[in-house]
C-alpha positions as CSV (number, residue, x, y, z in Angstrom):
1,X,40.5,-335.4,128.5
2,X,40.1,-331.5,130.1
3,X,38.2,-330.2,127.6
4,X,35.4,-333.0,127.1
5,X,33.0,-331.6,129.1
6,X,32.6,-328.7,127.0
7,X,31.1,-330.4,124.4
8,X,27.6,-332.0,124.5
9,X,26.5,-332.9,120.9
10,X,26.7,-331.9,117.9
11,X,24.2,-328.8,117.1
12,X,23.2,-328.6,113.4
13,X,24.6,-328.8,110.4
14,X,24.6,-325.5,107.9
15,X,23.9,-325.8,104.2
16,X,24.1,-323.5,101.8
17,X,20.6,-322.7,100.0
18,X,20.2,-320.8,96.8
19,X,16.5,-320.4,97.5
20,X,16.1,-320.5,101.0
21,X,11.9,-320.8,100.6
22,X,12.5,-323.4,97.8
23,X,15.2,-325.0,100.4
24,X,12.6,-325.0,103.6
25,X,9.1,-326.6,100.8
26,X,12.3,-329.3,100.0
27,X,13.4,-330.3,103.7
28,X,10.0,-330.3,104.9
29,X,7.6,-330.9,102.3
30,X,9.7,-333.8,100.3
31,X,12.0,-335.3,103.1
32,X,9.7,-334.7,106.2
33,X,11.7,-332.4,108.3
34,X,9.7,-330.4,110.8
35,X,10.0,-326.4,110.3
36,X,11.6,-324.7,113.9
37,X,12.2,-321.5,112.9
38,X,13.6,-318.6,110.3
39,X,16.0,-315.8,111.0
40,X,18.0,-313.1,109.8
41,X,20.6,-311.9,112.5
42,X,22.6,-310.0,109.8
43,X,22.8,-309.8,106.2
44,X,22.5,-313.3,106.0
45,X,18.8,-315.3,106.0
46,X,18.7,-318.8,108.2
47,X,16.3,-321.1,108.6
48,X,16.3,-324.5,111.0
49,X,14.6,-327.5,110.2
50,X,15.0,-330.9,112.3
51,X,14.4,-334.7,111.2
52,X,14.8,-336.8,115.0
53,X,17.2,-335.3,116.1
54,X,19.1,-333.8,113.9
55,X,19.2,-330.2,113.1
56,X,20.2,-328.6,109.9
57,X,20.5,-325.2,109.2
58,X,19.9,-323.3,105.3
59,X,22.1,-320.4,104.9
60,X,20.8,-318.3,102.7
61,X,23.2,-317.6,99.2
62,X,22.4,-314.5,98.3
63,X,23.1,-313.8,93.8
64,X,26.9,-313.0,93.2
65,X,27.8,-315.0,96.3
66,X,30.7,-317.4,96.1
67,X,30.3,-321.1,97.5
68,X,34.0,-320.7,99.5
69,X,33.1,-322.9,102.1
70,X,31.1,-325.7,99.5
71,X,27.4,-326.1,99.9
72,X,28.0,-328.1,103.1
73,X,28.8,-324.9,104.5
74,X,29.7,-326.0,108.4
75,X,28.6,-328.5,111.1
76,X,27.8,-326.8,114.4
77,X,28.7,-328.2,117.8
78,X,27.0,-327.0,121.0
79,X,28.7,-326.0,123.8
80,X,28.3,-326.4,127.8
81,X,29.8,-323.4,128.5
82,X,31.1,-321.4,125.1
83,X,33.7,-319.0,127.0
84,X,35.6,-322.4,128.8
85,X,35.4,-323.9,125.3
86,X,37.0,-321.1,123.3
87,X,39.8,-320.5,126.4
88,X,40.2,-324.6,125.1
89,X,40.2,-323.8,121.6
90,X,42.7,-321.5,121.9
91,X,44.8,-323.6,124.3
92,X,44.9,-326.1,121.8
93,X,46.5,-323.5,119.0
94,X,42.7,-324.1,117.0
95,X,42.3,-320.9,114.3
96,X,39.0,-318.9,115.3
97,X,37.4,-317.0,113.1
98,X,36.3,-314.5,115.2
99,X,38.2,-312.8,118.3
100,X,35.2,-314.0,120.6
101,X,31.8,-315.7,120.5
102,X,29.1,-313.4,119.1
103,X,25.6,-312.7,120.5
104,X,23.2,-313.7,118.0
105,X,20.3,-312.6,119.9
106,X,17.3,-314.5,122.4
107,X,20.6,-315.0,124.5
108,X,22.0,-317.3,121.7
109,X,26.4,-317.2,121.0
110,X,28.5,-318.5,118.6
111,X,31.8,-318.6,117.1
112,X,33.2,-320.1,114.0
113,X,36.8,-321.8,114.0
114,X,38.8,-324.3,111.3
115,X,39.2,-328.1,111.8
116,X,42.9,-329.3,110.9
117,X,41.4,-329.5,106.9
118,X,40.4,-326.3,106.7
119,X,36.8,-327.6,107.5
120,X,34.1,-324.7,108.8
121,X,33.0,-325.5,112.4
122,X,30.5,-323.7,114.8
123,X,30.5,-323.5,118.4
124,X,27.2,-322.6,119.4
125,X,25.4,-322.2,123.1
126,X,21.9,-321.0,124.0
């Protein structure tokens, strides 16, 4: 398959936190996930927390806010090279959410795009 290469796991999944300290004492405190690290690259509050290997990210929900997407809220893949991988995207008629991936700062990208359910899904390279 061409475009196989351009994807190397599976990157974290997002969900969607009302209280995003109450969410990070839950993860780590109660189900033993270790604390990597908390941002805010826009409006929005994230935090990262990781159990093995797996990586999930709480999106902050901030009052008023609607749960469109449910409280899963996305599951993010990483990407070898995000540019090939959107040109791939594209070539295969998948709906992006964004014209392009998006700094999101320490040299970080993504862009968001729909599954054929309507499912939320991430592209993501560092």
């Amino acid at each position: 398959m061409e475009g196989k290469d351009l994807f190397s796991r599976v990157e974290h999944i997002g969900i969607k936190a009302l209280n995003i300290d109450e969410g990070i004492r839950f993860y780590t405190e109660v189900l033993g996930f270790e604390f990597l690290s908390r941002m805010k690259p826009g409006e929005t509050e994230l935090a990262f927390l990781r159990l093995g290997e797996t990586v999930i990210e709480l999106v902050e929900i901030k009052e008023g806010q609607k749960f469109e997407d449910g409280l899963v809220n996305h599951l993010a893949f990483r990407a070898t090279d995000i540019q090939k991988a959107v040109v791939w995207l594209k070539k295969n008629r998948v709906m992006l959410l964004q014209e392009g991936p998006q700094s999101i700062g320490e040299g970080r990208y993504n862009i968001f795009f729909r599954g054929p359910s309507g499912e939320k899904l991430e592209l993501f390279q560092d």
